[in-house]
N, C-alpha and C positions, 0 to 999 in steps of 0.2 A: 504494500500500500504506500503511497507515495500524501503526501500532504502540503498545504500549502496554505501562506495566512490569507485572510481577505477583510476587506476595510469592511373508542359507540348487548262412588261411583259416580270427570265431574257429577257422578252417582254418592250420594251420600249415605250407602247402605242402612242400617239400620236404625242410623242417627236423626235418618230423614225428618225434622220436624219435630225433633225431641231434643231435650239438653242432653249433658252427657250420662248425667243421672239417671236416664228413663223417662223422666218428668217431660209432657206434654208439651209442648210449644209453639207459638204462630208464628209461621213462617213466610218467606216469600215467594215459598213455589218454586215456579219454573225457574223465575228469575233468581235463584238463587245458587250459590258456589258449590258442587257437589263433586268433589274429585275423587272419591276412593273408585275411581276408573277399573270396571273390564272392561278391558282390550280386546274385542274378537280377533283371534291369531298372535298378543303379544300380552305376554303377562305382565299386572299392572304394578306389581312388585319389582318390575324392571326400570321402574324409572330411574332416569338420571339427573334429578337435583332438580331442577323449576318444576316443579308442577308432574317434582315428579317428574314436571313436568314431562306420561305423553305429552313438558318443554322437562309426549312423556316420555314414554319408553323413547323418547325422541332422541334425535342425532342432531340436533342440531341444529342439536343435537344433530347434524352434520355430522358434529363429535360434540357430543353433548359438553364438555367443556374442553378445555387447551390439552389437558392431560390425557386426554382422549385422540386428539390430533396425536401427538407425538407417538401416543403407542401406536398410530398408525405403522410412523417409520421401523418401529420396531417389529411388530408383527403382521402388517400388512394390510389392514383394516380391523375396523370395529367386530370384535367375536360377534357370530350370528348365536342365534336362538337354540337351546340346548336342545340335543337332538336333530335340529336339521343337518339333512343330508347334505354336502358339501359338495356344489354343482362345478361341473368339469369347465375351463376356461374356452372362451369361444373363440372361432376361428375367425371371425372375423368380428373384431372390436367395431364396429363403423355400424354394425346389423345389430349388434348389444346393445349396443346406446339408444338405434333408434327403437327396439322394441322395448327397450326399459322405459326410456322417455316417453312412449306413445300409452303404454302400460300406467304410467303413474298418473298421464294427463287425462286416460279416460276414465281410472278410478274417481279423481276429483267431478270433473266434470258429471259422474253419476249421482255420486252422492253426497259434494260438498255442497252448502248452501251457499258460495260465491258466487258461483255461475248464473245463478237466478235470483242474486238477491240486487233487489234494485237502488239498494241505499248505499252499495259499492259496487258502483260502475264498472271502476278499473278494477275489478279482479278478473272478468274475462283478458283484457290486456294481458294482464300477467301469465294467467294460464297458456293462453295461444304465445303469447310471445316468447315468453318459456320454454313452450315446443319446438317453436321456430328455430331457437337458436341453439337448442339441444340436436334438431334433426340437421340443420347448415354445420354445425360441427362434428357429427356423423359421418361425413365426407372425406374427412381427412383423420377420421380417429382411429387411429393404430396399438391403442397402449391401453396398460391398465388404468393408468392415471388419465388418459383423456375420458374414457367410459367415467370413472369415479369421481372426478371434477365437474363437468358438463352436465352431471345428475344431482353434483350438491349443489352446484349453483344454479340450478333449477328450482330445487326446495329452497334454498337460500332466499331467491327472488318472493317469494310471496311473505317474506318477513313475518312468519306468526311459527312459534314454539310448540303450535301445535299438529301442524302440516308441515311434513318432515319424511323422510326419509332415511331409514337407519339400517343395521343392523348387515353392511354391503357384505358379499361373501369377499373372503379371501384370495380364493383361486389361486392359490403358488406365487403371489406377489407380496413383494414387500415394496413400500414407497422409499426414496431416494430421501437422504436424511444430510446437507449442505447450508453452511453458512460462511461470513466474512470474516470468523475472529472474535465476533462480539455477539452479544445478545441485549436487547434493551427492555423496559417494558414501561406503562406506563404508570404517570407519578399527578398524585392531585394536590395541586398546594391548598393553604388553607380557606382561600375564597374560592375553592374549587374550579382554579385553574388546571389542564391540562397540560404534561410533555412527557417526549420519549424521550427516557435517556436511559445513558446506557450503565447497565446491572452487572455485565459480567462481558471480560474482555481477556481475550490469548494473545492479541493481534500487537506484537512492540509497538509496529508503524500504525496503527489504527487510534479510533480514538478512545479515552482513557476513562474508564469507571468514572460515573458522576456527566459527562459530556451531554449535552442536550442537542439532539434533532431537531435543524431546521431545516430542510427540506433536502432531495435526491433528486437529480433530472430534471430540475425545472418545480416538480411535485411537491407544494409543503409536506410539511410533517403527516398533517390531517386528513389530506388528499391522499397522501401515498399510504396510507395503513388503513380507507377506506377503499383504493383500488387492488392491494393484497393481500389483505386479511379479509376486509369486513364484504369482498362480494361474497366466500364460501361461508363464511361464519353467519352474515345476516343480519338483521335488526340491529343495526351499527349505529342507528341513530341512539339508541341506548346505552348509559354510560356503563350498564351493569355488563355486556356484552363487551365494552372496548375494553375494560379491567380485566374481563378474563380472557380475552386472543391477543391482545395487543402483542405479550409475549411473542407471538411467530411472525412479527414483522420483518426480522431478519433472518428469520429459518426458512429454506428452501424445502419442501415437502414435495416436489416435484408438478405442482398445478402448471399445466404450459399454457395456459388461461391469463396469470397473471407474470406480468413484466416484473421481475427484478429488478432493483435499484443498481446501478453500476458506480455512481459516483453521488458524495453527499456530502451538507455541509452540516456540523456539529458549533455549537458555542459550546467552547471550550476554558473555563474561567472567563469569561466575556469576550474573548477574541473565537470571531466565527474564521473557521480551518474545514479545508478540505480535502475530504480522502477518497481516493481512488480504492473501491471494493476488490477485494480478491476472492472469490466462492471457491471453498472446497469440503468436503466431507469432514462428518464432526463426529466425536462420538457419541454413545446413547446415555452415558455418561455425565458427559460436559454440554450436551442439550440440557440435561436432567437439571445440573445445578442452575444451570441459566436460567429456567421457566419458574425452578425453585424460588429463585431471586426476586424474580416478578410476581410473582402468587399471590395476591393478596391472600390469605389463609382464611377460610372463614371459620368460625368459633359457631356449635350449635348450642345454644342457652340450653340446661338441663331444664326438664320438665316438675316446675315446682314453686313453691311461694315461700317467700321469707320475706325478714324484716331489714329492712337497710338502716343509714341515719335519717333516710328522708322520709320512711314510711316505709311501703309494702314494694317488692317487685314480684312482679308473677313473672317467672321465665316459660315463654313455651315455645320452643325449638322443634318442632312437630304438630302437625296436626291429620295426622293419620287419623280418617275417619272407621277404623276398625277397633271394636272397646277392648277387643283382647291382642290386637296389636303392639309393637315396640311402646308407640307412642301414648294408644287407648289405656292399657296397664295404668299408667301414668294421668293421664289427663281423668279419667274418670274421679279418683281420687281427690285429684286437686279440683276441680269441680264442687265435689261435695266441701272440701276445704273452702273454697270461697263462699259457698252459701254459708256455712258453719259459721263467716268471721266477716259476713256482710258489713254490717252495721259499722263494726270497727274499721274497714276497709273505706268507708264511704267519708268514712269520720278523718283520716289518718291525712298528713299534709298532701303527700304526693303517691299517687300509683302509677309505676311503669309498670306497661306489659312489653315484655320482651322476646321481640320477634328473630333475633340472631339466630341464623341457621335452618329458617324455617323454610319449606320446601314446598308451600300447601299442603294439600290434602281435604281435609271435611271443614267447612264454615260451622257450623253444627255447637261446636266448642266455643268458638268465641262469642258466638249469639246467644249460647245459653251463659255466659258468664257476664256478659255484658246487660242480659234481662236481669239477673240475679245482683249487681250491682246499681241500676241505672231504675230499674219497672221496665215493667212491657208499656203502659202507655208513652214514657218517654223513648225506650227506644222506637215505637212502629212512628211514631213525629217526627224523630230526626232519620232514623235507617232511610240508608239508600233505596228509595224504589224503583223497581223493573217493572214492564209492560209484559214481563214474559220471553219466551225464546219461539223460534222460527225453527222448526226440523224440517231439513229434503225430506221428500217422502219418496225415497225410492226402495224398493224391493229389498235390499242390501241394508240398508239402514233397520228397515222393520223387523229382516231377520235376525241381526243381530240384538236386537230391544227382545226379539223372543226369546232368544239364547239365552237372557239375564234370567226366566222365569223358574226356569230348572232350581235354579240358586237361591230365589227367591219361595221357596216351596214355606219356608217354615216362617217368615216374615212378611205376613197379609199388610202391612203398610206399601212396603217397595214391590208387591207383587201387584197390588194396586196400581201403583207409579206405572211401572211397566203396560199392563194391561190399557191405563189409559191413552199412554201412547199409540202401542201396537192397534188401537180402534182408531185412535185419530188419524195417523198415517194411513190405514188401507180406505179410511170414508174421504179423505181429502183426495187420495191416488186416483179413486172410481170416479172423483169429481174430476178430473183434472185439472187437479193444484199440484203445484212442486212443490210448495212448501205448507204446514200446517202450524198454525199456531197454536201452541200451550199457553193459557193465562197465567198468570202471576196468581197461587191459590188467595191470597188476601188482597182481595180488591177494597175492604171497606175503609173509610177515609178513617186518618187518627185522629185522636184527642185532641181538638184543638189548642187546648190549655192544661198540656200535661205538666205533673208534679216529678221531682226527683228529689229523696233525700242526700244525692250522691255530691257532695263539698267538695272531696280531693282534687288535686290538682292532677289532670292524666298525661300521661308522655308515653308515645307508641316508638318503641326503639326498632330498627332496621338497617338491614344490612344489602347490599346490593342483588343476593338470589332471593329475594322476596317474591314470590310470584303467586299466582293461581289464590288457593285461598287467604294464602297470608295476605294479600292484595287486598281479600275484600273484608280480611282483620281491620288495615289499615285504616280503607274506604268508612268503614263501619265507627273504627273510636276515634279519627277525628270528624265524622257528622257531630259523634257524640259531646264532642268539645275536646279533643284531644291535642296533644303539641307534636307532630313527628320530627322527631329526632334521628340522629344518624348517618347512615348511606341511602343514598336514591338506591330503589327499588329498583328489582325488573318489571315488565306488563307483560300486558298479552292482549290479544284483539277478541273481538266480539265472538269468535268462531268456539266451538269446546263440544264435547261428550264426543271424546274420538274411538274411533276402530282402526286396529290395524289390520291388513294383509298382506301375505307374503303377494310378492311378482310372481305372476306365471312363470317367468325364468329362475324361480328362488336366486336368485341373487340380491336383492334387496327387500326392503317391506316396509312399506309405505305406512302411514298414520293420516288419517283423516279425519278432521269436527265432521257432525251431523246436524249440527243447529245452532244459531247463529242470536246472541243478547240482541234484546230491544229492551233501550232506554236505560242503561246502564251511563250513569252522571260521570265517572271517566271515561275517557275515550277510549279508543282503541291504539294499543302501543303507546300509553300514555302512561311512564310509570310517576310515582308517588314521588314530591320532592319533601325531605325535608325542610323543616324551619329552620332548623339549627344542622349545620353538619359535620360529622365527625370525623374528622382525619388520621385518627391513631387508629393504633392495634385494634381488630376486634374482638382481639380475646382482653381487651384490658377491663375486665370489670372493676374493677376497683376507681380505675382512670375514667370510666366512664361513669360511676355514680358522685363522682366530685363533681364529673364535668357537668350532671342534670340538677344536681343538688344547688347548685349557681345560677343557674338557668329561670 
């Protein structure tokens, strides 16, 4: 390197409409968060981190996070589904791509509600235009890496956590694993400014731990690690997404999609320098500590309530809507613990609930802890309300809503749920409607002049994988008068209760929503900003009850 100076179930099983106690509850129906997700064809215990996120069993969950990319290079893609058969590599990559492509885009197109929903125009665009340039680059795809690029960046384009693509086969590939000597990642200052700079450096003539990127080829910073990270990664306009890829801005994984950077300039102690890139292979090793470097770590709050100096914190770092689950175990308990110390809780200066770590799962929980602290007339006046959700009503869709019923044999609540769908989609289909609407169960208006004993002062703590139901923890305690504190959230778009299916060519397997929020007061990919934002460790609890206890 040469240098020089220069002047981004949703089924609520059992919980449906009950706290976590059993106890009876009014809910919001359709329009309510219900993720303890089956997956037709992808077990929903396989999620990776948002929502579980199917953002679940999802890829990308392209690669559901950085650490997922990397084992790429090391193993050659993302492990498929335990059991499946491991499909022989095809003879002509160019025919792979288009029948994977044509495969994923007619799955959507049957059963996603974009295609026919008329409140988002451009999701046809996306979809067609997606095929377009997955089949134009058909033409010339020879490798495994153009097949497995040209299909994440497919799913990548329609930017939702929950329409995704995951689980690619292997086939005897391994990705190409090259960088310049250094690795960077990104860094937020305290007014929640943005920069790359660089984490971990081999390269003498390169530039030196600490160095900050301004721009490669003419490309800022921002540009260039939204033209090679964030086309396969996706939802880049999200800060929660550029903390965690940012990392592979200087890792070559082999995409021949995206341009490498050849030459870049660094502020280097204040004088901007420029170095001439050298790319060569790295080990798995000294990628490892690199991405290490960058990681923001995240901390999952244990599931429980205690006393701080400022009052109460509830930590709940899960909300797995399964009561005999990791997290159910746990939240049931504490449930009955906050009803048990209401009064005192209501009384106390300040209650954080503490969302570090949390992944969604079941709304179920915080709506019954939030009644139990707050009343029902005050929460149904201030809770966010829905209009309901929109399902395709296509064949596919009903069958899989049938498939829940089996499971639901001993639980006449969700066997209900079920049942009313499975009527609504086939009376809507004989109509010819594509979509059918489920109401919101609680249409009647609230208390105009509800009461709340509840005094304390509340702060909703978060961490940047906030997604799915934590989202609508959030959405829900500051309607209630809450302070969000912390790291900006992830979001997610109006789209949810997804199925997966393998590809006709098992090589991939696709995740698709079924129905589509109406009137959901966030938007769509619109994640949670805090009030206050926290730029240390998130494992520092201690650092961070000083820092709320001020606040």
């Amino acid at each position: 390197m040469k240098r020089s100076g220069l002047a981004r179930p949703n089924m609520l099983s059992a919980l449906r409409g009950a706290g976590a106690t059993g106890k009876r509850r009014r809910g919001r129906g359709a329009g309510r968060r219900r993720d303890d997700i089956f997956v037709s064809g992808v077990a929903s215990s396989a999620r990776a981190g948002r929502r579980d996120h199917p953002e679940v069993a999802s890829m990308s969950r392209f690669t559901s996070s950085l650490a997922a990319l990397a084992l790429l290079c090391a193993s050659g893609a993302v492990a498929q589904e335990a059991g499946t058969p491991e499909p022989p590599a095809p003879d002509d990559w160019g025919q792979a791509l288009r029948d994977d492509a044509r495969a994923f885009h007619d799955l959507i197109a049957e059963s996603h509600p974009g295609p026919v929903d008329t409140e988002n125009p451009e999701f046809v665009s996306l979809l067609e235009g997606g095929l377009k340039t997955a089949l134009e680059r058909a033409r010339t795809a020879d490798s495994y890496q153009h097949w497995y690029y040209a299909l994440s960046e497919y799913q990548a384009s329609f930017n939702d956590g929950h329409l995704n693509l995951h689980d690619f086969a292997k086939m005897g590939h391994v990705l190409p694993r090259r960088w310049p000597g250094f690795i960077t990642g990104l860094q937020i200052d305290p007014n929640g400014a943005e920069q790359h700079a660089v984490l971990l450096s081999r390269e003498p003539d390169g530039p030196p731990e600490g160095a900050v990127l301004i721009e490669c080829d003419g490309r800022s910073a921002d540009v260039l690690a939204a033209d090679v990270v964030g086309r396969a990664a996706g939802r880049w306009n999200l800060r929660s997404r550029r903390v965690n890829f940012a990392g592979a801005l200087f890792l070559d994984w082999g995409n021949p999609y995206a341009a490498r950077p050849q030459t870049c300039v660094f502020d280097v102690e204040g004088r901007p320098t420029t170095y001439r890139l050298s790319w060569r292979d790295v080990s798995l090793e000294t990628q490892q500590e690199g991405l290490a470097a960058g990681r923001t770590t995240r901390f999952t709050a244990p599931i429980e309530m205690r006393e701080w100096t400022g009052g109460a914190w509830i930590s709940l770092g899960g909300f797995d809507g399964n009561p005999t689950g990791v997290d159910g175990v746990r939240l049931v308990p504490l449930q009955a613990e906050v009803e048990a110390n209401a009064a005192k809780l209501r009384a106390t200066p300040r209650v954080v609930f503490d969302l570090r770590g949390n992944n969604g799962g079941s709304s179920a929980w915080i709506n019954a802890m939030a009644r139990t602290l707050w009343g029902d007339s005050w929460v149904d006046a201030r809770a966010p309300r829905s209009e309901g959700v929109d399902w395709r009503t296509s064949i596919a869709n009903q069958e899989t809503i049938e498939g829940y019923k089996a499971r639901f044999a001993q639980q006449p609540e969700m066997l209900d749920w079920a049942n009313a769908i499975t009527d609504g989609l086939q009376q809507a289909r004989a109509e010819g409607r594509e979509l059918w609407r489920q109401a919101s169960e609680d249409q009647t208006a609230p208390d105009a002049n509800p009461t709340t004993d509840m005094t304390a002062r509340v702060f909703v703590l978060t961490d940047f994988g906030c997604a799915s139901a934590c989202l609508d923890a959030v959405d829900l305690l500051k309607a209630l008068g809450a302070v969000h504190v912390g790291q900006e959230t992830s979001a997610d778009t109006l789209y949810m209760e997804v199925r997966g299916r393998r590809l006709p060519s098992g090589r991939a397997t696709a995740v698709v929503p079924m129905k589509v929020y109406r009137g959901r007061t966030r938007g769509s990919n619109e994640p949670a900003v805090p009030a206050h934002l926290w730029t240390g460790a998130l494992s520092d609890t201690a650092g961070l009850e000083r820092w709320i206890a001020a606040l």
